[in-house]
PDB file with SEQRES, HELIX, SHEET and CRYST1 records, atoms N, CA, C and O in Angstrom:
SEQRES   1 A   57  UNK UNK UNK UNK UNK UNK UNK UNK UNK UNK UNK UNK UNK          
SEQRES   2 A   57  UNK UNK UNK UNK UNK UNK UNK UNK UNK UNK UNK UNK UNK          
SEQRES   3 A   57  UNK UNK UNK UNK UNK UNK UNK UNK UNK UNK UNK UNK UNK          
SEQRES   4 A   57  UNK UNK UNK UNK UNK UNK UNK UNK UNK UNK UNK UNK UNK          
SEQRES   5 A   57  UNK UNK UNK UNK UNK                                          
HELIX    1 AA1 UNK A    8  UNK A   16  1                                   9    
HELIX    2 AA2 UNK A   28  UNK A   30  1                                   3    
HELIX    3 AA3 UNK A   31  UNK A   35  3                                   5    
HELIX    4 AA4 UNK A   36  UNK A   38  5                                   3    
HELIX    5 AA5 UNK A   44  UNK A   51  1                                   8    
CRYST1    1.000    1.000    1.000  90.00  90.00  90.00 P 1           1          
ATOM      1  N   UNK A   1       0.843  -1.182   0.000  1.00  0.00           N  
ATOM      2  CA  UNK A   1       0.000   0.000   0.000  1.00  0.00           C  
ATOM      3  C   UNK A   1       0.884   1.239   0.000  1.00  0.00           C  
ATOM      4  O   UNK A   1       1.810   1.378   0.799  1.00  0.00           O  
ATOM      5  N   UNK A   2       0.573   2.095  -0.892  1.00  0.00           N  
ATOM      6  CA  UNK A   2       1.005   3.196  -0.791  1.00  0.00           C  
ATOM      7  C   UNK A   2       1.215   4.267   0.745  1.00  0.00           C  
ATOM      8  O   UNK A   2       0.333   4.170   1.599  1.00  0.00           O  
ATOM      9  N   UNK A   3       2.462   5.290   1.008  1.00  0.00           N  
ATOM     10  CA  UNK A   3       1.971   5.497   2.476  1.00  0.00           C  
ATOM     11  C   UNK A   3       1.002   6.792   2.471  1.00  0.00           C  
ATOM     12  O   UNK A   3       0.335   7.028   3.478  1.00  0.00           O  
ATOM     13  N   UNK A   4       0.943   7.455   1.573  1.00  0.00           N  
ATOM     14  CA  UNK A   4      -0.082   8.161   1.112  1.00  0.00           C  
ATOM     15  C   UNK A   4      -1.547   8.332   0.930  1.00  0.00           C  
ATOM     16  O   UNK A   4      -2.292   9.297   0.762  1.00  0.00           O  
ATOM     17  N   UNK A   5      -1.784   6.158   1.093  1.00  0.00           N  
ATOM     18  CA  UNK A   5      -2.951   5.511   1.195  1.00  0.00           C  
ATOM     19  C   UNK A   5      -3.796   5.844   2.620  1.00  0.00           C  
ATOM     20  O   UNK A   5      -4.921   6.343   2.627  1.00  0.00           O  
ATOM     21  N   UNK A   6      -3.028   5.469   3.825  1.00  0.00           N  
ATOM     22  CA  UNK A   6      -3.638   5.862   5.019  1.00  0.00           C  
ATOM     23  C   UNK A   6      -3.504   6.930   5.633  1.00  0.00           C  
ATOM     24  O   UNK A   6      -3.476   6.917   6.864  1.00  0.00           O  
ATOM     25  N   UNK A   7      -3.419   7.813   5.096  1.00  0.00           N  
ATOM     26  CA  UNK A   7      -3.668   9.163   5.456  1.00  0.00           C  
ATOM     27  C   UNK A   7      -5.178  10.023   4.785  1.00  0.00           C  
ATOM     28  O   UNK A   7      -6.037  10.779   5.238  1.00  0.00           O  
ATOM     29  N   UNK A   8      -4.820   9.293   3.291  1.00  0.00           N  
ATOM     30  CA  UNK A   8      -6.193   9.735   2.704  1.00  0.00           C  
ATOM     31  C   UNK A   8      -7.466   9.098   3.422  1.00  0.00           C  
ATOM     32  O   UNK A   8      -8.488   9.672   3.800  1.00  0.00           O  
ATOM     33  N   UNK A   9      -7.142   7.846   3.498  1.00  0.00           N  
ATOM     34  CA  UNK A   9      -8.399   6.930   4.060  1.00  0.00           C  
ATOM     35  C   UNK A   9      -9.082   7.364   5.208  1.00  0.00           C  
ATOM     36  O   UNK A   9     -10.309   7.368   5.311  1.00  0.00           O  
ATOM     37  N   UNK A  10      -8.137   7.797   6.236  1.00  0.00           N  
ATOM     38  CA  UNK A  10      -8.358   8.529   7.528  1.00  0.00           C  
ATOM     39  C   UNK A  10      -9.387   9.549   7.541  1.00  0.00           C  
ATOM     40  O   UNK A  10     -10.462   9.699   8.120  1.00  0.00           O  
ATOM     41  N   UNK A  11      -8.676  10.212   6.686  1.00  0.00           N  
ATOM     42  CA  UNK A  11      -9.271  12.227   6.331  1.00  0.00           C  
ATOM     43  C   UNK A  11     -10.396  11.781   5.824  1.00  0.00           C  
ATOM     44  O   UNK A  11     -11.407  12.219   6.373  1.00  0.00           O  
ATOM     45  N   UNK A  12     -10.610  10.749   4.595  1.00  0.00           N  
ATOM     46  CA  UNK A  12     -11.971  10.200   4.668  1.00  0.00           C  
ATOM     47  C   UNK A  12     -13.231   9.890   5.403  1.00  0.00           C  
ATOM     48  O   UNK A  12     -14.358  10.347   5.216  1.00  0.00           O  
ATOM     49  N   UNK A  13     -12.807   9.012   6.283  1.00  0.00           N  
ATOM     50  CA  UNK A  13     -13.728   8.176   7.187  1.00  0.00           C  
ATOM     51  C   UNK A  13     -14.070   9.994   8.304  1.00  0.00           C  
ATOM     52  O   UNK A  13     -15.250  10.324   8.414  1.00  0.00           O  
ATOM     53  N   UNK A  14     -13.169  10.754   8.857  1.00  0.00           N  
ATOM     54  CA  UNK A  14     -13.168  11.436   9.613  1.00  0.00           C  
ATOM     55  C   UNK A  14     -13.561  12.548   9.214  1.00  0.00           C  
ATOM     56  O   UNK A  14     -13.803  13.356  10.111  1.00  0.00           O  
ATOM     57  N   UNK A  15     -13.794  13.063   7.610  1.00  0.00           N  
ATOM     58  CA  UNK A  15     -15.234  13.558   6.836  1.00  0.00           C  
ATOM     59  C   UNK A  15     -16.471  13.042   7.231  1.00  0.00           C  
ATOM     60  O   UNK A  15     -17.373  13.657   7.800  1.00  0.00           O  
ATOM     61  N   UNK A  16     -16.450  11.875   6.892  1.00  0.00           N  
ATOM     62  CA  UNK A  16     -17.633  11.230   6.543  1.00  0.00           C  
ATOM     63  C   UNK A  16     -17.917  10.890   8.541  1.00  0.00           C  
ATOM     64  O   UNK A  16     -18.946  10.215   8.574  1.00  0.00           O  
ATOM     65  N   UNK A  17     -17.615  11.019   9.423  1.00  0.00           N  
ATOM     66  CA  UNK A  17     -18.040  11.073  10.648  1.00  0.00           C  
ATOM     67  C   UNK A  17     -18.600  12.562  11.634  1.00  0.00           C  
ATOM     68  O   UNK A  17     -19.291  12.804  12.625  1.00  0.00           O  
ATOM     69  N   UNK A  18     -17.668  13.390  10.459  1.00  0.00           N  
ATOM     70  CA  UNK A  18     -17.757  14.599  10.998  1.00  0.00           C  
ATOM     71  C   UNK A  18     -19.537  15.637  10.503  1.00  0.00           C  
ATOM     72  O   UNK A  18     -19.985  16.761  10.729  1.00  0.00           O  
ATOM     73  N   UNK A  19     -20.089  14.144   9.610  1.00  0.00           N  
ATOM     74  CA  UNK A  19     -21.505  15.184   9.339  1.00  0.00           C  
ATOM     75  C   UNK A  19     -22.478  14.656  10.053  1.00  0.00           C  
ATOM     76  O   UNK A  19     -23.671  14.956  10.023  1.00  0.00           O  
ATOM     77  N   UNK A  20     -21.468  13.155  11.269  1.00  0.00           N  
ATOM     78  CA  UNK A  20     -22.516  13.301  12.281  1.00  0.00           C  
ATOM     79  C   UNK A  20     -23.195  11.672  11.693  1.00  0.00           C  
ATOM     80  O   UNK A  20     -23.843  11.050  12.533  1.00  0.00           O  
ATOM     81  N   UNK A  21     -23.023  10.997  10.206  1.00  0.00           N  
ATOM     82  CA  UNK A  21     -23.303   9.692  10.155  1.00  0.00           C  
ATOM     83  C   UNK A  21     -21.880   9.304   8.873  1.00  0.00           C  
ATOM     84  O   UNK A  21     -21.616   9.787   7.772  1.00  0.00           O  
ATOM     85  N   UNK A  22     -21.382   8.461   9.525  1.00  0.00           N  
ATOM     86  CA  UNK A  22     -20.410   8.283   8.750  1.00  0.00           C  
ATOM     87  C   UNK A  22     -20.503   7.273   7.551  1.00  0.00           C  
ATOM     88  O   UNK A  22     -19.528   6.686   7.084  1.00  0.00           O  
ATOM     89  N   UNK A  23     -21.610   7.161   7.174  1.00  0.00           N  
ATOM     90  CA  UNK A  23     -22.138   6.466   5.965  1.00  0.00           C  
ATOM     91  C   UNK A  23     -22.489   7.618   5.165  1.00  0.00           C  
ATOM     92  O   UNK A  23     -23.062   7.102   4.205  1.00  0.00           O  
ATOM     93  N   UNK A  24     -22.487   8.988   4.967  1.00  0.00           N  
ATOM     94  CA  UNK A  24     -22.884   9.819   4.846  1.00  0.00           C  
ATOM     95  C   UNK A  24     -22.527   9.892   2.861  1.00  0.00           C  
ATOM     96  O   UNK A  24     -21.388   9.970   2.401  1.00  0.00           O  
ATOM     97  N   UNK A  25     -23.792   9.839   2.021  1.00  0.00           N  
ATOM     98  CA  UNK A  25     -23.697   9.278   0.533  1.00  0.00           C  
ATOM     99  C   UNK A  25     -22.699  10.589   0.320  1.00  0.00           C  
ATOM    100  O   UNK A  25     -21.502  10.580   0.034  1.00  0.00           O  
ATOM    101  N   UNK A  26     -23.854  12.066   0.623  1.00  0.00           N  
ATOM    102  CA  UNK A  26     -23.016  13.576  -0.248  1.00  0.00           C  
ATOM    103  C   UNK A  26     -21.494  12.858   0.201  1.00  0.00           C  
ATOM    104  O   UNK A  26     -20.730  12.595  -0.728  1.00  0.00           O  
ATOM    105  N   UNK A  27     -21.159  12.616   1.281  1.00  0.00           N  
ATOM    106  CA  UNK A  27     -19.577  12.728   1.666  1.00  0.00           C  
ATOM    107  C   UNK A  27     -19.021  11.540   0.624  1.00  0.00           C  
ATOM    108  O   UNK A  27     -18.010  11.794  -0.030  1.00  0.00           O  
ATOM    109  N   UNK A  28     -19.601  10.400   0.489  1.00  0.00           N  
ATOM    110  CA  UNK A  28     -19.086   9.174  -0.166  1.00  0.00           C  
ATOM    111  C   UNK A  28     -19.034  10.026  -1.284  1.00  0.00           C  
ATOM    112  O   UNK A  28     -18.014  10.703  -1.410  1.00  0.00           O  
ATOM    113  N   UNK A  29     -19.978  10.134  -2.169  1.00  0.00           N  
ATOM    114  CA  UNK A  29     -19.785  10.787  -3.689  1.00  0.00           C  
ATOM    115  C   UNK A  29     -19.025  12.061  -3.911  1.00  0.00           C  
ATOM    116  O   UNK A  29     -19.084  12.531  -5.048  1.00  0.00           O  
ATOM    117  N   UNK A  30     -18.317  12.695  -3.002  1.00  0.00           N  
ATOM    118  CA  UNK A  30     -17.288  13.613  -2.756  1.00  0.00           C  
ATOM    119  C   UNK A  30     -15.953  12.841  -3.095  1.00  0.00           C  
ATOM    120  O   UNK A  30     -15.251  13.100  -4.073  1.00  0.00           O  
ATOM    121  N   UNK A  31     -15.748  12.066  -2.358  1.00  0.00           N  
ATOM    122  CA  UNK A  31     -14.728  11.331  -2.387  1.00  0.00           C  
ATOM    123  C   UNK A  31     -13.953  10.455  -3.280  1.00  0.00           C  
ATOM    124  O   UNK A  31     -12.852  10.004  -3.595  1.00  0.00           O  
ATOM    125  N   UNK A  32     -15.374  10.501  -3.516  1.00  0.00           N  
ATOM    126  CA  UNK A  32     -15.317   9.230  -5.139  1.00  0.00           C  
ATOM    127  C   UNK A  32     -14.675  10.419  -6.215  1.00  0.00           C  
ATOM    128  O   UNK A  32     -13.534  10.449  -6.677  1.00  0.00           O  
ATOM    129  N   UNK A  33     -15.750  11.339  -6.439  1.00  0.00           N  
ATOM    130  CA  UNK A  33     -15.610  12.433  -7.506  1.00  0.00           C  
ATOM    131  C   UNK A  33     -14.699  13.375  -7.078  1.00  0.00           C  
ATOM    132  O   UNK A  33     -14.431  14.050  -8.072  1.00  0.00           O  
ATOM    133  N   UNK A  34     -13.973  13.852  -5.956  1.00  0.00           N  
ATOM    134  CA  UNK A  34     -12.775  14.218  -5.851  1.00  0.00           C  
ATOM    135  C   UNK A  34     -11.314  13.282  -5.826  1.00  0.00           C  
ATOM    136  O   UNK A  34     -10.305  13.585  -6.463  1.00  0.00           O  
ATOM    137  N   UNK A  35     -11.409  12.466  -5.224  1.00  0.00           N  
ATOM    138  CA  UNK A  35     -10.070  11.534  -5.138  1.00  0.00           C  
ATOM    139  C   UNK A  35     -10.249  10.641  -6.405  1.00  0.00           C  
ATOM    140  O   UNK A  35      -9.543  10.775  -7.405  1.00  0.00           O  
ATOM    141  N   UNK A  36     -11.111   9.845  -6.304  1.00  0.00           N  
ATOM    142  CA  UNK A  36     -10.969   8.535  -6.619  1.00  0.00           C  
ATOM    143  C   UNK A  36     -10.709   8.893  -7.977  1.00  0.00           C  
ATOM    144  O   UNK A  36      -9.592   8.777  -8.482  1.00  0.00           O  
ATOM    145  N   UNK A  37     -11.965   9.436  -8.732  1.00  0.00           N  
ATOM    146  CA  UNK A  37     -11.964   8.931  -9.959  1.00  0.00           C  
ATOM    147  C   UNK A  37     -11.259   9.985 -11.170  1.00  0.00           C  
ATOM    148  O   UNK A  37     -11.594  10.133 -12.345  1.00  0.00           O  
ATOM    149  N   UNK A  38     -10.123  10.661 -10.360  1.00  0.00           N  
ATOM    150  CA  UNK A  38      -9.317  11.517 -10.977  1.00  0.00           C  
ATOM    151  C   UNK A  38      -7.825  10.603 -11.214  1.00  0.00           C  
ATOM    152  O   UNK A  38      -7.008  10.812 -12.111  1.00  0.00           O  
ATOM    153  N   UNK A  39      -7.744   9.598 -10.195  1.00  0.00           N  
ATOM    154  CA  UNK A  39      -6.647   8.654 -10.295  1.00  0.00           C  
ATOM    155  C   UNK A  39      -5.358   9.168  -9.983  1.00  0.00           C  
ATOM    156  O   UNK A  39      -5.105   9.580  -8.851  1.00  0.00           O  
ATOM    157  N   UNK A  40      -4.195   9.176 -11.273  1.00  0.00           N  
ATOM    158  CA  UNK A  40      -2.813   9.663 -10.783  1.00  0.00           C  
ATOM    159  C   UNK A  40      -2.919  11.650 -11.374  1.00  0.00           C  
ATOM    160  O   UNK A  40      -2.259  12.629 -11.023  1.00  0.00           O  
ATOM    161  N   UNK A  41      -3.899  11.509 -12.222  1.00  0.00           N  
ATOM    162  CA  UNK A  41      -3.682  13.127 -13.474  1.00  0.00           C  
ATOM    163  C   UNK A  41      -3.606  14.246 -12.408  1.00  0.00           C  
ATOM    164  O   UNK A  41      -3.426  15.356 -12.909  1.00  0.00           O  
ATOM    165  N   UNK A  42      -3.708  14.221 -10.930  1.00  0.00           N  
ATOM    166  CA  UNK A  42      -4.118  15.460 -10.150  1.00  0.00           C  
ATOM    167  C   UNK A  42      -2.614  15.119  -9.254  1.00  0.00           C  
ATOM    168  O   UNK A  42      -1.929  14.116  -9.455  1.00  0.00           O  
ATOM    169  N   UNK A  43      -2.229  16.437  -8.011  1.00  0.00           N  
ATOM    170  CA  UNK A  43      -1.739  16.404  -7.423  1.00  0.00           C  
ATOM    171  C   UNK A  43      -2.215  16.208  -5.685  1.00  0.00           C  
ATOM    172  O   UNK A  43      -2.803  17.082  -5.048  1.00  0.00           O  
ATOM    173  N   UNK A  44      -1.907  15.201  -5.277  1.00  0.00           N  
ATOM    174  CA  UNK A  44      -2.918  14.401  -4.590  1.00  0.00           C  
ATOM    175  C   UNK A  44      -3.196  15.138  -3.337  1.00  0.00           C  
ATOM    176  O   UNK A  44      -4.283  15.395  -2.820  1.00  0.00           O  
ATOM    177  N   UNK A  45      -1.991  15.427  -2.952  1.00  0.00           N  
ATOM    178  CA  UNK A  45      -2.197  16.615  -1.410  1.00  0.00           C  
ATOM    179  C   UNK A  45      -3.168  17.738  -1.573  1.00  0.00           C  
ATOM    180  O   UNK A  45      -3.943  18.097  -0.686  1.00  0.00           O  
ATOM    181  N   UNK A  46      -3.048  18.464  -3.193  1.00  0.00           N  
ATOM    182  CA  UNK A  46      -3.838  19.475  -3.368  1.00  0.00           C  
ATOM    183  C   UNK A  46      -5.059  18.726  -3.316  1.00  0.00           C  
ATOM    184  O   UNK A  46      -5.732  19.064  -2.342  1.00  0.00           O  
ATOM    185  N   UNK A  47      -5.746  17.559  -4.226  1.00  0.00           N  
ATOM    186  CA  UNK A  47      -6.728  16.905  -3.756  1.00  0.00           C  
ATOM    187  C   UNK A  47      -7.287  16.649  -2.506  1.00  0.00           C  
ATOM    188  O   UNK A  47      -8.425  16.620  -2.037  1.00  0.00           O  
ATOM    189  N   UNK A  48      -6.097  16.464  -2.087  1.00  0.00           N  
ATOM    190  CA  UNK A  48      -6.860  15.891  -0.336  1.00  0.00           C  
ATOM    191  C   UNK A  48      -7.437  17.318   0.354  1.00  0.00           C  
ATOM    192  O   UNK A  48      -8.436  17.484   1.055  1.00  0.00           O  
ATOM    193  N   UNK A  49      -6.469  18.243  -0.093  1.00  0.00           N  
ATOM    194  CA  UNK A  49      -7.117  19.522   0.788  1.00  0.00           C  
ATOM    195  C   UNK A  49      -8.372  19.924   0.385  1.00  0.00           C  
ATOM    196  O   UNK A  49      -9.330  19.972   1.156  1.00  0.00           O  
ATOM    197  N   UNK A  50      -8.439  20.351  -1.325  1.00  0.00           N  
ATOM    198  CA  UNK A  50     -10.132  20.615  -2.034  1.00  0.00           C  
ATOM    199  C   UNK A  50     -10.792  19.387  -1.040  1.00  0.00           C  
ATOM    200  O   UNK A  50     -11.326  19.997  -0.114  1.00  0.00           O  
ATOM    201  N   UNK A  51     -10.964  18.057  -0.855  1.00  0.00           N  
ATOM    202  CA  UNK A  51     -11.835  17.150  -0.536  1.00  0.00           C  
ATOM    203  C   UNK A  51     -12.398  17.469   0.882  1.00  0.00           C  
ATOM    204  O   UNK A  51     -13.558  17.224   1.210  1.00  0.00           O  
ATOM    205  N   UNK A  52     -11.227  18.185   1.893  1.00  0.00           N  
ATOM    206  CA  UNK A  52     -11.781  18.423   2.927  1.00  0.00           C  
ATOM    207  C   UNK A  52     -12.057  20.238   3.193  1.00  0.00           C  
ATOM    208  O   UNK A  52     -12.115  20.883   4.240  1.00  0.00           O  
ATOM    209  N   UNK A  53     -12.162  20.587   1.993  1.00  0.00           N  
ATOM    210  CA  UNK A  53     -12.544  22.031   1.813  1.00  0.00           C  
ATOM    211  C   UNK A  53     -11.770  23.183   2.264  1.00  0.00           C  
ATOM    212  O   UNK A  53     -12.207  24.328   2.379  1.00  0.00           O  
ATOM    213  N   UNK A  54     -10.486  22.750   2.531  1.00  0.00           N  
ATOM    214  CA  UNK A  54      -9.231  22.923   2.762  1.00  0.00           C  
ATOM    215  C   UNK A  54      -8.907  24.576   2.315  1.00  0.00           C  
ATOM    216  O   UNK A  54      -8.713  25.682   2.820  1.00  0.00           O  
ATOM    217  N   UNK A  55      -9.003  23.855   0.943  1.00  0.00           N  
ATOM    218  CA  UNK A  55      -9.009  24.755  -0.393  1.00  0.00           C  
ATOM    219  C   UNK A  55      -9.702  24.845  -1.640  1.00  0.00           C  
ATOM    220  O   UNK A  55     -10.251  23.821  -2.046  1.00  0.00           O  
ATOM    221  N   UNK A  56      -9.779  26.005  -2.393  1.00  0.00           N  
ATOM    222  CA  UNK A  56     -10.851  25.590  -3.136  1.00  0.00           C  
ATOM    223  C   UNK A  56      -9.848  25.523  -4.221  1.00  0.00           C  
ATOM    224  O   UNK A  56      -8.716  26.006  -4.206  1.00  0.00           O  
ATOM    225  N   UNK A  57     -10.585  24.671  -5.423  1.00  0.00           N  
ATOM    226  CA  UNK A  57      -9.372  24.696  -6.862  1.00  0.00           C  
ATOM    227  C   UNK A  57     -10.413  25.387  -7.601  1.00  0.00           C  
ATOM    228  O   UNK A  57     -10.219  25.729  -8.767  1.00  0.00           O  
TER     229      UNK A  57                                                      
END                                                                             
């Protein structure tokens, strides 16, 4: 696993807890459509920050 892997996963789950149900779809389909399904083409830290609204792109 990448070590880059459990850090994202974290910031994930701890989104998706922070709206209070951590099954939370808006947060899942955030995640998907910010991280996931952009793959390697983005720069991933800047990703991780837009995902947790960090920053905006």
């Amino acid at each position: 696993m990448f070590p880059v892997a459990f850090p994202v996963d974290a910031d994930a789950w701890a989104a998706s807890e922070a709206t209070g149900n951590a099954w939370d779809k808006a947060t899942a389909d955030r995640f998907r459509n910010t991280l996931l399904s952009t793959g390697n083409e983005t720069d991933r830290k800047e990703v991780c920050r837009v995902f947790r609204d960090r920053v905006r792109m």
